[in-house]
N, C-alpha and C positions, 0 to 999 in steps of 0.2 A: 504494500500500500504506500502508493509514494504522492505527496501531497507538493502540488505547482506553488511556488512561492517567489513574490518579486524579490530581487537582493538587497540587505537592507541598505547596504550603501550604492547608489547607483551616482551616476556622470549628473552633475547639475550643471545646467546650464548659466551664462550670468545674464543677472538681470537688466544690463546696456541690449543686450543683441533683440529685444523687442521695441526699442524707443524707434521713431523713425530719424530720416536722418538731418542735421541743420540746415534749415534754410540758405542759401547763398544770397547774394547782395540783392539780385537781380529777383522780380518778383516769379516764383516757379505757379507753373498750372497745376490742378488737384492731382493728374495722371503721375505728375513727375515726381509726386510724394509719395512715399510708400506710409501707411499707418491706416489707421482705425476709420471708417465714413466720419463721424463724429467730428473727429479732429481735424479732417479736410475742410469739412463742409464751412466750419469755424472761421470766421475774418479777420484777420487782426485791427482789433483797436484803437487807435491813433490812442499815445498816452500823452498826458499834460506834464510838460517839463519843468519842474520847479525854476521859479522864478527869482535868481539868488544872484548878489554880486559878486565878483571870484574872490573877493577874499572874507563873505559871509561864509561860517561853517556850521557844522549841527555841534550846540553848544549845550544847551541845557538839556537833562533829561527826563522826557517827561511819564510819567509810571499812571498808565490808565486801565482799570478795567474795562478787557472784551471779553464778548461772548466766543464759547469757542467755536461755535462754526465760522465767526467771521474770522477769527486769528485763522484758521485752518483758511479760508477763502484768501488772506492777504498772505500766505504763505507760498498760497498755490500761484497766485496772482505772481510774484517775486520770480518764482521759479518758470515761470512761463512767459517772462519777459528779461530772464536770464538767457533761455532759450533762444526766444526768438532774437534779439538783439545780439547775444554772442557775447556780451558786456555786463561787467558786474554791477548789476543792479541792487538796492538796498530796502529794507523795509522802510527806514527812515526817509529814503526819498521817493516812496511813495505814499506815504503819511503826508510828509511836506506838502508834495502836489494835491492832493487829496483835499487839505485843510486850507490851501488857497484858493483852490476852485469854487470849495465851497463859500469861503469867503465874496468870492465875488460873485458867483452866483443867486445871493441872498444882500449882495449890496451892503456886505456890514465892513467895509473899509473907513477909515475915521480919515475926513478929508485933510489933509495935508497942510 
């Protein structure tokens, strides 16, 4: 009586050789990306560039509670505009951008 059993250690694959591959400069067609429907069909976003003088830096720090889906959503966001850009991208600079949009999107700028 001989019982079929998978091995318990078997060849693992890594988990890079599912990601697809980076974008190039040049804007590619959906056929020429290999990945997920999902992920083609997706548009990139034009994102808002903080608005900062070059020798303004991120200075104070400020310690907010979030909820965790949205830390989880600004995590993924991070990482997916690390991606697509190629460039290290920061949570702090999309906080930044984030809190001036809103700023002016709601008119609450203190007139100069």
């Amino acid at each position: 009586m001989s019982v079929d059993r998978k091995p318990a250690i078997s060849s693992r694959r890594h988990p890079g050789e599912d990601l697809p591959e980076r974008p190039s400069g040049a804007p590619a067609t959906q056929s020429a990306a290999p990945g997920p429907a999902s992920v083609q069909a997706r548009e990139p976003q034009p994102t808002a560039t903080p608005v900062e003088e070059p020798s303004e830096k991120f200075s104070d720090q400020l310690n907010t509670k979030m909820r965790p889906s949205t830390r989880t959503a600004l995590y993924e966001a991070v990482s997916v505009q690390q991606f697509i850009t190629g460039t290290r991208s920061s949570i702090q600079g999309i906080i930044d951008a984030a809190v001036l949009e809103y700023i002016d999107n709601h008119n609450l700028r203190r007139p100069s």
